[in-house]
N, C-alpha and C positions, 0 to 999 in steps of 0.2 A: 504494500500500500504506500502512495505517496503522498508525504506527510510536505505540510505548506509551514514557514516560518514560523506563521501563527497557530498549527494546530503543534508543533514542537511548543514552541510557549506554553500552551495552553497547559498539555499533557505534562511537561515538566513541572510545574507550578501544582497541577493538582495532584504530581505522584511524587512531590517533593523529590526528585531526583534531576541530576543535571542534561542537560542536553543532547550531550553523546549519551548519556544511558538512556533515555527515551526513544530517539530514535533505534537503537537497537534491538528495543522493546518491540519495534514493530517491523523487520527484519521477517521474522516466522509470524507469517499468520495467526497462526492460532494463541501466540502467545500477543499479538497486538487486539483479537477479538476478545480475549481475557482483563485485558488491561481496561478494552471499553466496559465490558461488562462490569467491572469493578468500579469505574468512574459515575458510572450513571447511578450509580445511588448517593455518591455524594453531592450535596450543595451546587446547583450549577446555576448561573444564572443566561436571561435572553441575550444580552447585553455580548456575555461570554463564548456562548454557544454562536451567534450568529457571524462571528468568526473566524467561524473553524469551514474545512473545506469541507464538501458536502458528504463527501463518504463518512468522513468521523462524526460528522454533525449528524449523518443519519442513525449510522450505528449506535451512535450514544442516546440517543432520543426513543429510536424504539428498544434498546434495552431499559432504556427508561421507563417508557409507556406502556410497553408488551408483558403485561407481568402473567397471563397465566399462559404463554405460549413457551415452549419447549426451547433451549439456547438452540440447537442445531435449527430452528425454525428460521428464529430471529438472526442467528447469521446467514443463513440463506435470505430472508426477503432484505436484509440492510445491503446485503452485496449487488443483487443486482439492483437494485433502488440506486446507491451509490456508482452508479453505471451509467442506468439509462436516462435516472432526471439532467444531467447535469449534458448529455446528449442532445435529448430532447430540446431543454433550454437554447443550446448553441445552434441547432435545425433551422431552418429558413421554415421550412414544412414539416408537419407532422403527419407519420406514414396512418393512414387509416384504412388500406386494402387489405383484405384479409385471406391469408394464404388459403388453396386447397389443401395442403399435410400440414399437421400439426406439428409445431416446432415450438420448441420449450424459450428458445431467445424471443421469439414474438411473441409468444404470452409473457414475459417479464416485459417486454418495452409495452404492450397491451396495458397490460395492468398499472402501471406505474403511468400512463398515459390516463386510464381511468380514474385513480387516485390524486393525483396530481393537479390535471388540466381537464380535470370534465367541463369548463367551460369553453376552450376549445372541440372538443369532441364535441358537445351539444350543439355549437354552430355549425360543423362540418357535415355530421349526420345526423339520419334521423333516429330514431328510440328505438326502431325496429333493426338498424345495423348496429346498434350500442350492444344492443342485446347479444346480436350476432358475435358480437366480438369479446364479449363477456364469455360467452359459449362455449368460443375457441382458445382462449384464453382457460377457462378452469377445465378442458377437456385434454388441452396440449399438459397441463400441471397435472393433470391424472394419471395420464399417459408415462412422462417422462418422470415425474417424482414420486408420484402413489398418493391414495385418498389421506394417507396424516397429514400430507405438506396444503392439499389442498382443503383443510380444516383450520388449517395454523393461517394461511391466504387468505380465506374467508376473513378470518376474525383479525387478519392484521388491517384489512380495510378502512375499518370503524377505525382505530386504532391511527393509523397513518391521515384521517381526517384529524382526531385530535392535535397530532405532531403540526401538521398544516394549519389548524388555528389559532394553535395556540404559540407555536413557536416561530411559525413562518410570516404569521401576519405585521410586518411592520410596525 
């Protein structure tokens, strides 16, 4: 994962350790989703968080928020979230065709498109290709992850609307 000036700062500051030991911290995966996971219960504030990059900013937020979803969930859906928003964001256009074979990357840009930017999608289409794409979306998560990921998906919805109003709103 790459770590910006300001999410070094951040992460130093709240793991009381110096800068080269933080960034190393995040070197191994699974020991920088450890670190998040640890962070999010302590003290954070809007102010703090909204200058972190967006992958840490995500990850720390729905470990935050996501409290009865499984860790392997919550780093699954912070990963590709930490992906595709920040894609999406930089896009001229946003993709809204929808594949004939189910592919597990269209349902994570899908989804994080329905989460995110449903007011784009609401202007683009109408309620009957939303759906459609909602479909394909938890049918490709069925397919390629199995029905627990698509329960943990479900319920991170709701959940990733919170993060969105409560921490993204300006």
């Amino acid at each position: 994962m790459m770590l910006t000036a300001k999410d070094i700062e951040f992460l130093a500051r709240k793991t009381k350790l110096n800068a080269e030991k933080t960034q190393s911290l995040f070197e191994e995966k699974e020991d920088g989703d450890l670190v998040l996971q640890q962070l999010s219960r302590k003290r954070i504030t809007k102010k703090e968080v909204l200058e972190l990059s967006f992958p840490i900013f995500i990850k720390l937020l729905i470990n935050r928020e996501m409290k009865d979803v499984g860790q392997k969930y919550k780093n699954y859906i912070s990963d590709f979230t930490g992906v595709f928003y920040p894609r999406i964001m930089e896009a001229s256009r946003i993709k809204t065709k929808i594949p004939r074979k189910l592919n597990e990357e269209n349902a994570q840009y899908f989804f994080v498109l329905a989460c995110f930017f449903e007011d784009d999608l609401s202007t683009q289409l109408d309620i009957k290709k939303i759906h459609e794409m909602l479909k394909y979306t938890m049918d490709s998560f069925v397919k390629f992850k199995g029905k627990d990921y698509v329960e943990a998906i479900s319920d991170s919805f709701e959940c990733l609307n919170i993060i969105k109003k409560k921490w993204m709103k300006g």
